[in-house]
C-alpha positions as CSV (number, residue, x, y, z in Angstrom):
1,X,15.5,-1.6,1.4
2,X,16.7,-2.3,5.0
3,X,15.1,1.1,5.6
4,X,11.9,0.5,3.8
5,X,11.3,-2.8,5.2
6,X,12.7,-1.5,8.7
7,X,9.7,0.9,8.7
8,X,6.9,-1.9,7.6
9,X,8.1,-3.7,10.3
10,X,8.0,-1.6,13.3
11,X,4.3,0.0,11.8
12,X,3.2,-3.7,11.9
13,X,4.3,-3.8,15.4
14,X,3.0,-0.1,16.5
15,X,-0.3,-1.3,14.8
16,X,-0.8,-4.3,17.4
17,X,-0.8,-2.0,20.6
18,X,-4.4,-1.4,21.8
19,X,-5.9,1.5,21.9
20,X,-5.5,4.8,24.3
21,X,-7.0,7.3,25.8
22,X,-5.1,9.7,23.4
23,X,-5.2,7.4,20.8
24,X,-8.9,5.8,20.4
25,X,-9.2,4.0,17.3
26,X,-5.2,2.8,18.1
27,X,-2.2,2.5,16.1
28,X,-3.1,0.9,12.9
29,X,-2.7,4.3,10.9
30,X,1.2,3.7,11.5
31,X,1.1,1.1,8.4
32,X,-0.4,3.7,6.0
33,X,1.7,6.4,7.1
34,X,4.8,3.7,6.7
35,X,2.6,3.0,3.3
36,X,3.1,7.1,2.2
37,X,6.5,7.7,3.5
38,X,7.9,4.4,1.5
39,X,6.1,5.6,-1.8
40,X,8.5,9.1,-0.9
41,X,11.4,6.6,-0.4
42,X,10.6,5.0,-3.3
43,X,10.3,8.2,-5.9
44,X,13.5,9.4,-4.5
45,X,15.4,6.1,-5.1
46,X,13.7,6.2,-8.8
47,X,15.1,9.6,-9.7
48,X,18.4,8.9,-8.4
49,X,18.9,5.8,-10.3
50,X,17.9,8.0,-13.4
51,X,20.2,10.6,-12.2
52,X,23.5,7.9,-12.4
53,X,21.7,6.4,-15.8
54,X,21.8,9.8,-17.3
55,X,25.7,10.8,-16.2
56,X,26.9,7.3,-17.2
57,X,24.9,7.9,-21.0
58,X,26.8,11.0,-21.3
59,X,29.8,9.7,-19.6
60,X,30.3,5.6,-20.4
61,X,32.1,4.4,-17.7
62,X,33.6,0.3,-17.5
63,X,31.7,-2.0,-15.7
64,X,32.7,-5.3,-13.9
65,X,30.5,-7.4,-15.4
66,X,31.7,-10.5,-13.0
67,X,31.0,-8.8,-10.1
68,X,27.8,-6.9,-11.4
69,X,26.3,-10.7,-12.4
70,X,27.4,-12.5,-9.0
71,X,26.0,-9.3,-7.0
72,X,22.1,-9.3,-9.1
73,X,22.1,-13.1,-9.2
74,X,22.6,-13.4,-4.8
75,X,19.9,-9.8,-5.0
76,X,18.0,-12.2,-7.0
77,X,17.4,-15.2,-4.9
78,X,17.1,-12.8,-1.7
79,X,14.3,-10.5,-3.5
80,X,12.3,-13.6,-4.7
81,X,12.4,-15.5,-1.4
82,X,11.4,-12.3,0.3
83,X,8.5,-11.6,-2.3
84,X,7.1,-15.1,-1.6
85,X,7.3,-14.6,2.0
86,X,5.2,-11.1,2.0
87,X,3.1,-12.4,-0.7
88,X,1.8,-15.2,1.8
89,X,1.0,-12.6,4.5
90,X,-0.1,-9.2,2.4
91,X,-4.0,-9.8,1.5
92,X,-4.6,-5.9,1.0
93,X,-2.3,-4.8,3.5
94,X,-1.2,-1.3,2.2
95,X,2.2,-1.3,4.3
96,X,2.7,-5.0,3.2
97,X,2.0,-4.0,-0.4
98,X,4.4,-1.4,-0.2
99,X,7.1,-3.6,1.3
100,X,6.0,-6.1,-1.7
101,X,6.9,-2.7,-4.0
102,X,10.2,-2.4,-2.4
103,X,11.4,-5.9,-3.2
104,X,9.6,-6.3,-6.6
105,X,11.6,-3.2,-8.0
106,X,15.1,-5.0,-6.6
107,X,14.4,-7.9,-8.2
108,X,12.9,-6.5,-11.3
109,X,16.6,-4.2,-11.1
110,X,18.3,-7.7,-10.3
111,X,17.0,-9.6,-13.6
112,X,17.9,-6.6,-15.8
113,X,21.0,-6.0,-14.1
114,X,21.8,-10.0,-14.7
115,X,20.5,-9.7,-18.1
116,X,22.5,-6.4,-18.5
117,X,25.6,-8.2,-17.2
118,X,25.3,-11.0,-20.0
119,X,24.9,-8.4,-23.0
120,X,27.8,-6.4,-21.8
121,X,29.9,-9.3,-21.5
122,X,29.6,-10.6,-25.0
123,X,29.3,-6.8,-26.6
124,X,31.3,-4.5,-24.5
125,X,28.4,-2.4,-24.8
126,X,28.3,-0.3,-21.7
127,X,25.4,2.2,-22.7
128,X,23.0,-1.0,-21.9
129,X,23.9,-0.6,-18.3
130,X,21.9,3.2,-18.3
131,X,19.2,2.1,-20.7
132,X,18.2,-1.0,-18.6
133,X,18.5,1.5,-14.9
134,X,16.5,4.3,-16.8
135,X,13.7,1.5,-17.5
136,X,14.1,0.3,-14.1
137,X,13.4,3.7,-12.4
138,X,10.8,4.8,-14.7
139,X,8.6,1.2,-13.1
140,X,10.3,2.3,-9.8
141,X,8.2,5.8,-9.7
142,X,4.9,4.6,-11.3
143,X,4.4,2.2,-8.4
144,X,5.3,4.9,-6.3
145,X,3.0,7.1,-7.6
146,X,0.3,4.5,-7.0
147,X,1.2,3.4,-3.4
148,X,1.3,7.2,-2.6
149,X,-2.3,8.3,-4.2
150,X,-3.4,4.7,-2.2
151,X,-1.6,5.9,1.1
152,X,-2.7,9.6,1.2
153,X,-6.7,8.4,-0.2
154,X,-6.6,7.0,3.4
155,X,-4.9,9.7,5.5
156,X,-7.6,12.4,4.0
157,X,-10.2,9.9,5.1
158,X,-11.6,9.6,2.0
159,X,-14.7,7.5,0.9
160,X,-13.3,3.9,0.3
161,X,-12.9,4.0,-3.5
162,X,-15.7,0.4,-3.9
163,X,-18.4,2.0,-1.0
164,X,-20.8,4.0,-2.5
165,X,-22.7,6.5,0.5
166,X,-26.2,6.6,-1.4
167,X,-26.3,2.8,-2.0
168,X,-25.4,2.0,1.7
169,X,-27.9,5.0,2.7
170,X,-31.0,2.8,0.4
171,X,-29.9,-1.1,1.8
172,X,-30.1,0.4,4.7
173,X,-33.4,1.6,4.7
174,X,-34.6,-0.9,2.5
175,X,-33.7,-3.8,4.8
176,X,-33.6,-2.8,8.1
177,X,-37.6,-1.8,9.4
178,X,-38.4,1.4,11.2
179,X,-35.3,3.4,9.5
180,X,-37.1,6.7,8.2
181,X,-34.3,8.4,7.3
182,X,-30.2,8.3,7.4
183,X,-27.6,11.0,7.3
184,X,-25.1,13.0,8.1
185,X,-23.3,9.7,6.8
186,X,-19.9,9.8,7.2
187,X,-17.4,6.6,6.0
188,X,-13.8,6.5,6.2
189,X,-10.7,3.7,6.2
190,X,-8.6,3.3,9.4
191,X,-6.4,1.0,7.8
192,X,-6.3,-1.3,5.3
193,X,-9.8,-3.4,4.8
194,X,-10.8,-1.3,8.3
195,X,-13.8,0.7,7.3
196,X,-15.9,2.8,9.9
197,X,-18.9,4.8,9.6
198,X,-21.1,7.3,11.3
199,X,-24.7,8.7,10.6
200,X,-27.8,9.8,12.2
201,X,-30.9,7.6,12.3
202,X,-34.1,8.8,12.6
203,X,-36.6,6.5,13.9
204,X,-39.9,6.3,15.5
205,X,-40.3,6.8,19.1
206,X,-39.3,3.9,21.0
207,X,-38.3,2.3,24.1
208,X,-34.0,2.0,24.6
209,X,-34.1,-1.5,24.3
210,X,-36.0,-1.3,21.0
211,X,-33.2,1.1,19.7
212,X,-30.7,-0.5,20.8
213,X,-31.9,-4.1,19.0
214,X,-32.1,-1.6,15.5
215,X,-28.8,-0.2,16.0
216,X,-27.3,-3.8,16.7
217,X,-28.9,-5.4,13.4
218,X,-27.6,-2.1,11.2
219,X,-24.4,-3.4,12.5
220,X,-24.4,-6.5,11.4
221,X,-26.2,-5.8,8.4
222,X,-23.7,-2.7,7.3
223,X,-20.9,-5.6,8.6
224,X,-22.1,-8.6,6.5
225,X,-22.7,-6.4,3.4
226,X,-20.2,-3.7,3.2
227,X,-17.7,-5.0,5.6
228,X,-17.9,-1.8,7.3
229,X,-17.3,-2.9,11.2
């Protein structure tokens, strides 16, 4: 998690530099790569959990169930302060939401494990302690999963999932006068809730400060509609 949350951090921070000469549209691809490599992270803590779970089924093992509670119930307060925390900040922040992921699966793993604890305690039943991490890690990798389909979605520039090309193509042209035609459109997420798009126009034949007025209402239309910017 110190990892995971290491990495959020510092693409936050990358993110804030201004753009380059090499770098154009800036940093703010850092927190979706953060986003893709966590949702790795992630899968590979889920199957290792499972691993354990599966050795201890086969081979019960005796668990301090003293230390075990004290341990999940501190991870517990920690993971839910945290939580509130990025909650405040995250709107649709994909690196935020994979932070989020991080410490939602450590507290979910803190409440079985405390849960786990209290069973074991009165029942001596140590199998509970691979059934509850098998659960765990099973929600662990379907999250993962998720965050990684979101992450890599981006990365391909992809079509934002909610934009549609044709309907933008037709409020386009339906409210913005003198637009005869629109494409080669193009429409792709720099980061999170950062949406660009390219086309050509073709218009009648005009004076440069006529064209230039068109292409600065299209802007703010395609802005105010589509939150494209």
């Amino acid at each position: 998690h110190l990892f995971a949350l290491g990495m959020s951090y510092g693409a936050i921070v990358l993110a804030l530099k201004p753009a380059r000469k090499r770098h154009t549209y800036g940093f703010y691809r850092a927190e979706i790569l953060t986003a893709f490599i966590n949702g790795i992270v992630l899968i590979g803590v889920g199957a290792y959990i499972a691993y354990k779970a599966l050795g201890r089924l086969m081979h019960p093992e005796e668990i301090k169930v003293q230390e075990m509670f004290l341990v999940a119930i501190f991870g517990l307060i920690i993971n839910g302060v945290s939580i509130i925390l990025l909650t405040k900040v995250s709107t649709h922040d994909l690196n935020i939401k994979s932070a989020i992921l991080h410490e939602l699966g450590d507290m979910i793993s803190s409440v079985a494990v405390v849960t786990g604890a209290i069973i074991i305690f009165y029942t001596k039943n140590y199998l509970v302690d691979s059934l509850l991490s098998l659960v765990i890690s099973a929600l662990i990798v379907v999250w993962a999963v998720q965050l990684l389909l979101d992450s890599a979605h981006i990365l391909l520039e992809s079509t934002p999932k909610h934009l549609d090309i044709d309907e933008i193509v037709a409020a386009v042209k339906k409210e913005i006068p003198g637009i005869h035609g629109m494409h080669h459109v193009h429409i792709w997420t720099i980061a999170t809730s950062m949406y660009a798009l390219t086309a050509h126009l073709i218009i009648e034949d005009c004076n440069v400060s006529v064209s230039s007025d068109l292409l600065r209402r299209i802007n703010e239309f395609l802005k105010e509609r589509f939150h494209i910017e």
